[in-house]
C-alpha positions as CSV (number, residue, x, y, z in Angstrom):
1,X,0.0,0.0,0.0
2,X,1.4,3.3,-0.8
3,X,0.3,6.8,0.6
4,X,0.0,10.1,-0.5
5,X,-0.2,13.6,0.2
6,X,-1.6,16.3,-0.8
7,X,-1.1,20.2,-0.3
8,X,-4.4,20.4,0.9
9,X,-3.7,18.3,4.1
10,X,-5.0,14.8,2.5
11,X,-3.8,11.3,2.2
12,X,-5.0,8.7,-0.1
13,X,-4.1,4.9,0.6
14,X,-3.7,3.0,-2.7
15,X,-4.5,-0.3,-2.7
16,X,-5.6,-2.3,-6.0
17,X,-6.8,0.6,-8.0
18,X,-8.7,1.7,-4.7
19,X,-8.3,4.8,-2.7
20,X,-8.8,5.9,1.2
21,X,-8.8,9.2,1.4
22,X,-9.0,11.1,4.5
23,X,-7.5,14.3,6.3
24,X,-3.4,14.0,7.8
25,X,-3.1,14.0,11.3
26,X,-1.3,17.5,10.7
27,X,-4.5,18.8,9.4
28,X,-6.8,17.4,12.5
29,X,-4.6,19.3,15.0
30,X,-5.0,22.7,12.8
31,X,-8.5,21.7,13.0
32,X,-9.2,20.8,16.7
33,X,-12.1,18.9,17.9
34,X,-13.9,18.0,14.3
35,X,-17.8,18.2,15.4
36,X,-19.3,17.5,11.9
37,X,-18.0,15.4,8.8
38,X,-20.0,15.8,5.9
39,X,-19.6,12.5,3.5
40,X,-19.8,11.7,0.1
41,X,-22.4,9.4,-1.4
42,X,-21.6,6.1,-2.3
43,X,-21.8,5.7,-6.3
44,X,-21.1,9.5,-6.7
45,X,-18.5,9.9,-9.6
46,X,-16.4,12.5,-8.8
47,X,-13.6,14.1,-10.5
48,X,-9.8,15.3,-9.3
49,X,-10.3,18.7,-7.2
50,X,-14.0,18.4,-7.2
51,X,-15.7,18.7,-3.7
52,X,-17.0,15.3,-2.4
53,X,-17.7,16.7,1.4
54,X,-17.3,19.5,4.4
55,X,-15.4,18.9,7.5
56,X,-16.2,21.1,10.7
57,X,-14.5,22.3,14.3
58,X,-14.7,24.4,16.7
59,X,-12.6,26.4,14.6
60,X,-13.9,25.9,11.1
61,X,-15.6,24.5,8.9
62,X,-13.7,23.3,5.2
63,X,-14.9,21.9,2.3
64,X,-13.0,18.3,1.0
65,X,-11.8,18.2,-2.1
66,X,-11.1,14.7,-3.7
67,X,-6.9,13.9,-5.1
68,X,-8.5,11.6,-7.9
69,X,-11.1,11.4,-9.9
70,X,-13.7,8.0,-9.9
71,X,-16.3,6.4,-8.0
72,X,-17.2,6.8,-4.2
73,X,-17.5,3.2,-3.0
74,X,-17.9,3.4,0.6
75,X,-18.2,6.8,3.1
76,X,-16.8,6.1,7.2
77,X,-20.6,6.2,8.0
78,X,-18.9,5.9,11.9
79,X,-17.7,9.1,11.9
80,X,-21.5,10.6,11.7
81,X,-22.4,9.3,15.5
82,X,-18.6,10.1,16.4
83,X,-16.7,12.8,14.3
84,X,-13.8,13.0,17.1
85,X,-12.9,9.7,15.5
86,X,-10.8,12.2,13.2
87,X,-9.4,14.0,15.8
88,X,-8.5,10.2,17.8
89,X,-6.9,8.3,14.9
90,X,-6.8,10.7,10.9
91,X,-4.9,8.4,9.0
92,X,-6.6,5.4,10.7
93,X,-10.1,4.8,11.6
94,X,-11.0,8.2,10.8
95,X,-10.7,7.6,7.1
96,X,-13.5,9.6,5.4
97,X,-14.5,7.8,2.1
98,X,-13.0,4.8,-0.1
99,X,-13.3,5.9,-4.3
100,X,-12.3,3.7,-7.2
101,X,-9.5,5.1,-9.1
102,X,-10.3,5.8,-12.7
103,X,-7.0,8.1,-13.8
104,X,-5.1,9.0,-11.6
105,X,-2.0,11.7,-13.6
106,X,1.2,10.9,-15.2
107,X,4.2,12.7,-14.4
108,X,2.4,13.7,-10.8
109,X,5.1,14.3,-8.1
110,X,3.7,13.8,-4.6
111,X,5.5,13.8,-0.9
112,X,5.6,9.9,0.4
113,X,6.0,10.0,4.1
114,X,4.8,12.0,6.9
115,X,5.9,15.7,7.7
116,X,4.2,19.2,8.5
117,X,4.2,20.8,5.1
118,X,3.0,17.4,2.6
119,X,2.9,19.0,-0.7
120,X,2.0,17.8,-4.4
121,X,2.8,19.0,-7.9
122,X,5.7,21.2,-6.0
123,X,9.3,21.9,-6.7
124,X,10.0,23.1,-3.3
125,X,12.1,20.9,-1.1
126,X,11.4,19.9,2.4
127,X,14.1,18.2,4.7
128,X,14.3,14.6,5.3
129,X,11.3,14.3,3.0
130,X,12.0,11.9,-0.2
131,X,10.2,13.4,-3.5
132,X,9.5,10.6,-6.0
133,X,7.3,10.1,-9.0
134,X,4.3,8.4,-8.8
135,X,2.7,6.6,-12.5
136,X,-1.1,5.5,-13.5
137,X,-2.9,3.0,-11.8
């Protein structure tokens, strides 16, 4: 399984053409206690940078933007009884949807591993970070 980040403070999992995306743990602690998590609908087809959901706190309240484009297969229905789930475990169980990969862009360079600043499609570099290429699915 291979993750990625994105300069919007999301990973995606990859695993067999299928994604889990959720928010990094970076962004949950910018957030602070997450009170609502709006999810995407299952069987929604949704494109790269297009908004499958809304995330609030006691802070704010941000709109989720999916890294790839395809089809939603499952939403964390568990975080709609208990949000904090995002707050207790981001890149775990407080995933936020699963979507089937149909493109996903050539020549993409994304951040692989954790850090504060996780960019994508960036030339900038970022100690003890390792940028690398990532192809199709």
């Amino acid at each position: 399984m291979q993750v990625r980040y994105t300069q919007d403070h999301q990973y995606i999992m990859v695993e067999d053409g299928v994604g889990t995306v959720g928010v990094t743990n970076y962004a949950q602690e910018k957030l602070s206690d997450v009170t609502t998590v709006g999810l995407p609908h299952v069987g929604e087809q949704v494109e790269k940078g297009g908004a499958v959901g809304v995330i609030e706190s006691v802070k704010v309240a941000s709109d989720l933007y999916s890294p790839v484009s395809g089809e939603i297969l499952d939403a964390n229905q568990a975080l709609t009884g208990t949000p904090e789930l995002v707050n207790k475990d981001a890149e775990g169980a407080g995933w936020i949807y699963k979507i089937k990969l149909t493109s996903l862009p050539n020549s993409t360079r994304c951040w692989i591993g954790k850090a504060t600043s996780l960019m994508c499609g960036s030339s900038v570099e970022l100690p003890r970070i390792i940028q690398r290429s990532f192809h199709a699915i």
